[in-house]
C-alpha positions, 0 to 999 in steps of 0.5 A: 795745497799744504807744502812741507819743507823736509830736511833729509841728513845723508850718511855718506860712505865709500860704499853705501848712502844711506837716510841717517835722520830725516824731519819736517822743518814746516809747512806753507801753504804754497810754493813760494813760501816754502821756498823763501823759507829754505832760501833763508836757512841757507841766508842765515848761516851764511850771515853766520860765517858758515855753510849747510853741511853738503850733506844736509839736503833741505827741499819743498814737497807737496803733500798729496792726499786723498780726502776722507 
């Protein structure tokens, strides 16, 4: 099964949420991978001296689709 891994940017207001920029950063082809790949974003900017904004959410989905 082929993994992506999304980042999805959220606009954040006292009365609304909303998806201000979406993407997909890669694809695996299992969990694991797509995992350690997110893990290390996380690493990265930490090794940086800095933080993934909160309002930066990254996950793994697996892409589901029907044979042709």
């Amino acid at each position: 099964m082929t993994w992506l891994l999304i980042m999805v940017v959220l606009q954040i207001s006292p009365t609304d949420t909303f998806v201000k920029h979406s993407e997909v950063i890669d694809t695996f082809y299992n969990d694991r991978e797509c995992i350690k790949a997110m893990q290390d974003i996380f690493a990265k900017a930490r090794a940086e001296g800095t933080e993934v904004p909160k309002m930066v959410n990254f996950g793994c989905v697996p892409l589901k689709g029907r044979g042709i």
